[in-house]
C-alpha positions in Angstrom: 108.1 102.4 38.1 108.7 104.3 34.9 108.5 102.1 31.5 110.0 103.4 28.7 109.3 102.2 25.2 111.6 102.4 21.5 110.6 101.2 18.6 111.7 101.6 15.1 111.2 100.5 11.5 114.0 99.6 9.1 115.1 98.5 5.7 118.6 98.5 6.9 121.3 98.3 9.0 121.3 101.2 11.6 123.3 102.3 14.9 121.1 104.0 17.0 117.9 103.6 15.2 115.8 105.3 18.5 116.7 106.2 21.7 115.1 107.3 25.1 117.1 109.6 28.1 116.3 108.3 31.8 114.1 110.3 33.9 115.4 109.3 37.0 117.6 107.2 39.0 116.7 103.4 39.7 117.5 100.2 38.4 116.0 98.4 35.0 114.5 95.2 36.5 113.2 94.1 33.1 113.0 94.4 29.5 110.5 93.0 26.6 111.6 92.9 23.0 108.7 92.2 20.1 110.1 92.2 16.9 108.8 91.0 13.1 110.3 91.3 9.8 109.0 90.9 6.1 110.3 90.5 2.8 111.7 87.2 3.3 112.5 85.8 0.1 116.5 83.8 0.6 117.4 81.3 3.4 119.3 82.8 5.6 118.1 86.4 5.8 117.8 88.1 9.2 118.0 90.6 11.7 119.6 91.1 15.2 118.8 93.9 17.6 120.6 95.1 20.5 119.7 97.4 23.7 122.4 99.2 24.7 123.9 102.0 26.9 126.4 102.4 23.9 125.7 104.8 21.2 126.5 102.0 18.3 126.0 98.7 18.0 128.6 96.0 19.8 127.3 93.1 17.8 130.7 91.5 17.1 132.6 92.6 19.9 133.8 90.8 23.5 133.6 92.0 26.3 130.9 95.0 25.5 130.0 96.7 28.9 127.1 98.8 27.4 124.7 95.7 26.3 121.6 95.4 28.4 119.8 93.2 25.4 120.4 91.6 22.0 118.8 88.6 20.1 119.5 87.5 16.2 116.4 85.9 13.9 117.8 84.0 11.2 114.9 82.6 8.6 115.2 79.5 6.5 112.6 79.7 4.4 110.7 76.0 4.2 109.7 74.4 0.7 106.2 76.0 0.7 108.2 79.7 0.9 107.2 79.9 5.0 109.4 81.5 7.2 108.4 82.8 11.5 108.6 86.3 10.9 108.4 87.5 14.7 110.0 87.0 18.4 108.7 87.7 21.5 111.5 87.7 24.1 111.7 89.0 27.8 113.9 88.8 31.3 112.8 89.7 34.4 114.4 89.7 37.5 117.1 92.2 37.0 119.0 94.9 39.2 120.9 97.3 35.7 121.4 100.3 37.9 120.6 103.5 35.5 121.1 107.4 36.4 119.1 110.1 35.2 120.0 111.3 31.8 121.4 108.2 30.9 120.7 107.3 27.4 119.4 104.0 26.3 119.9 103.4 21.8 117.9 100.4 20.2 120.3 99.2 17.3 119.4 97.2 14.6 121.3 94.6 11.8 118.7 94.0 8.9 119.3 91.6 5.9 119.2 93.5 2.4 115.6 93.3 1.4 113.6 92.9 5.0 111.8 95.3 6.6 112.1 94.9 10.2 109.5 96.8 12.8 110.5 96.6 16.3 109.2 97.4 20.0 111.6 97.7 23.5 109.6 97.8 26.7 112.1 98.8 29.3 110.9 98.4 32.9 112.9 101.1 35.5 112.5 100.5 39.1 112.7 104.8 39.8 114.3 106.1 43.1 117.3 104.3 43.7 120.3 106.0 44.5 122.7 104.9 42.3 126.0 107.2 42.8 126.6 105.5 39.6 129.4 106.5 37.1 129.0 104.0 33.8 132.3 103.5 31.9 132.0 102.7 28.6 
């Protein structure tokens, strides 16, 4: 089992804001996503991040092969200035097969004035023989 980690820390919107090559062949059987942002200071300010074979972001578009994870966090800020700042989301259970050398990119979308720190835990089940060929 190899896991492999990205994390990054931005003001602003960024393709590819960290990345990671896979050391060997297998299979991703899970992934973990902690994120928090601060700044907050509008209602509907946010962020969305996205796990992806892909080298940018396919926020906005159907049928994207290359996603293995993305989630949005919109704030509305409450009448005492409150807003959640962080998510904690995971799935387990998972057969993604990967190949060695494969690169996996963490991209980011973050509202004008947030800072937004995140952390991927990717979970690779190593030694499976893929004879994989991913078309992107």
């Amino acid at each position: 089992m190899s896991i492999y980690g990205l994390f990054a820390s931005k003001t602003a919107t960024e393709a590819s804001a960290a990345s990671f090559d896979v050391q060997f062949d297998g299979n991703i059987v899970a992934w973990n996503i902690c994120a928090d942002a601060s700044g907050w200071d509008a209602t509907n300010e946010g962020y969305a991040i996205e796990v992806s074979f892909g080298s940018s972001g396919t926020f906005t578009t159907n049928d994207a092969r290359s996603t293995i994870a993305m989630g949005r966090w919109l704030g509305a800020l409450s009448t005492n200035g409150a807003v959640r700042t962080d998510i904690n989301n995971s799935c387990s259970g998972l057969l993604i097969p990967v190949s060695a050398g494969e690169r996996i990119h963490l991209h980011m979308i973050v509202s004008t004035g947030l800072t937004v720190t995140a952390n991927v835990a990717i979970y690779v089940e190593d030694g499976a023989s893929t004879g994989l060929r991913r078309r992107r």
